[in-house]
N, C-alpha and C positions, 0 to 999 in steps of 0.2 A: 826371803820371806816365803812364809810358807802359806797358802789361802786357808783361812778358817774353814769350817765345817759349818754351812750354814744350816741350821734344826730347821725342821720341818715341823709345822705346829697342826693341829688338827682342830676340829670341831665336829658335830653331829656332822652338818653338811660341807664341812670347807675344808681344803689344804692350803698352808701359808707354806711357801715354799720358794725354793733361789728360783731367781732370775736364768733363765735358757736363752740362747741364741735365737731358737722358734720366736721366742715371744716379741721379739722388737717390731714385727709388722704392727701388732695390738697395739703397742706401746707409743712408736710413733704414729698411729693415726689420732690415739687420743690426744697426744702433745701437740699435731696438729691442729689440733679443733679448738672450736673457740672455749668448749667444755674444761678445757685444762686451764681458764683465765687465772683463776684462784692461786696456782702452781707457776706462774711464771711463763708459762703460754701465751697464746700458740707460737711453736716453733717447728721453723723446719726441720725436714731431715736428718740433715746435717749436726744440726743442734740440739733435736732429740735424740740422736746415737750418742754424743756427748754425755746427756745429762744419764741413758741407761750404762752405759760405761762406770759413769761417776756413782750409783748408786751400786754397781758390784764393789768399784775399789772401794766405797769408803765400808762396807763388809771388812774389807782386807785393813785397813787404815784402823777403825775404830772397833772392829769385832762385832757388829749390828749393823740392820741396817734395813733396807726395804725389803718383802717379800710380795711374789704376783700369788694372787687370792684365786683360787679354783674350786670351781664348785665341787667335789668331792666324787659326785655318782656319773656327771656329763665327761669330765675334766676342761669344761669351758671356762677361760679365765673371765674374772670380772671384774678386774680390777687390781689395785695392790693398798698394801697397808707397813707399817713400820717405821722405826726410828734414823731419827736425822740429826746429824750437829754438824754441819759442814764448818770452815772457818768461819768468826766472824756471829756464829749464832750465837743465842743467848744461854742457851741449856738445851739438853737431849729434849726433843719435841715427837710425840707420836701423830702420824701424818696418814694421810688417806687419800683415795683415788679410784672414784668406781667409773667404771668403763660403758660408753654407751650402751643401755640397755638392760642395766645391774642395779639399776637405783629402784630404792620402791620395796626392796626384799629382805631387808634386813642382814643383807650381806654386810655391809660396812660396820654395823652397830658388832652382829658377832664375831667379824677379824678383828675389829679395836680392842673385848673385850679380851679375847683368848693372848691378842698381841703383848698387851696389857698387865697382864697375870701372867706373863713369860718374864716381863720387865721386870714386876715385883718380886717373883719365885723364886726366879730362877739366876737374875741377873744382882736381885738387892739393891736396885734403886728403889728411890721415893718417889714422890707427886712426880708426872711427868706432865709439859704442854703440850701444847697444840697452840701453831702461828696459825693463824685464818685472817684473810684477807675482808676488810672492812664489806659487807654486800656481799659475802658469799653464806649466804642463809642457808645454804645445803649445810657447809659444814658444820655451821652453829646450834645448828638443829641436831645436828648426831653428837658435838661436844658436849650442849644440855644433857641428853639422853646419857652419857658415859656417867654423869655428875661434872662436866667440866662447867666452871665459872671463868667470863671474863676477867682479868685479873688486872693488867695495863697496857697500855698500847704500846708498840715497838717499830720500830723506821727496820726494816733487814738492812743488809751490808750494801744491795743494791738501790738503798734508798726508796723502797716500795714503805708504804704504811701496814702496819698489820697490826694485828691486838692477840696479847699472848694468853690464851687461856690455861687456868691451872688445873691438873685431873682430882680426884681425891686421893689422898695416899694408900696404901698398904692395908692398913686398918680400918679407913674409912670407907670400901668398896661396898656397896649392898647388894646380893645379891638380887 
């Protein structure tokens, strides 16, 4: 098997870009924290190298997949954004994750959008979701903001509650 070519997406201020070795300090202090609850957090170490692993292979596995968000002019990462279907999920879901310190800036709203418009353009899917964990208002606030509606609630494969929100399609995106 040969590792895809993961695209580098841009914006005014942002690079959506693969996953580096550098970045697992970032990555496991957020999975650490109680900040990652929404994402199946906090975990250790050990558990967070797991789940950044899981997110290269499933690049390799499914062709998509997570990219760490970088402010464009610093190169300070803040976060990451991109698509998930591990086994067991319901449909390709667009996911998010801003990193201590990142929230508040519009960072999140403008990786989803650009991520988004990669999925429609480029890739030729439809409506995508977003799982959000019942009480995590951060993300439901920036789902609103995308055009996402609650749509039904869903048990994940490890029996956590979630509610799958639907995006607007192709068509229905407003600038």
């Amino acid at each position: 098997m040969t590792a895809p070519a993961i695209p580098v997406l841009t914006t005014e201020r942002l690079t959506l870009r693969a996953q580096r070795p550098a970045d697992f300090d970032t990555f496991a202090a957020f999975y650490g924290s109680e900040r990652s609850w929404g994402m199946g957090g906090p975990l250790d170490r050990p558990s967070a190298w797991r789940l950044f692993a899981a997110e290269l292979g499933h690049w390799q596995i499914r062709g998509y997949g997570f990219w760490m968000v970088d402010v464009s002019e610093t190169g300070q990462t803040v976060g990451q954004i991109g698509f998930w279907n591990p086994e067991g999920w319901a449909e390709v879901e667009i996911g998010w994750a801003m990193f201590e310190g990142s929230e508040g800036k519009g960072y999140a709203f403008e990786a989803a959008q650009v991520a988004r418009r990669f999925a429609y353009d480029e890739l030729g899917w439809g409506p995508l979701t977003s799982v959000i964990v019942p009480g995590n208002t951060r993300s439901e606030a920036l789902a609103r903001r995308l055009g996402a509606k609650p749509e039904r609630d869903w048990t994940s494969p490890s029996g956590k509650p979630a509610v799958i929100w639907r995006h607007p399609g192709p068509g229905e995106i407003t600038p």
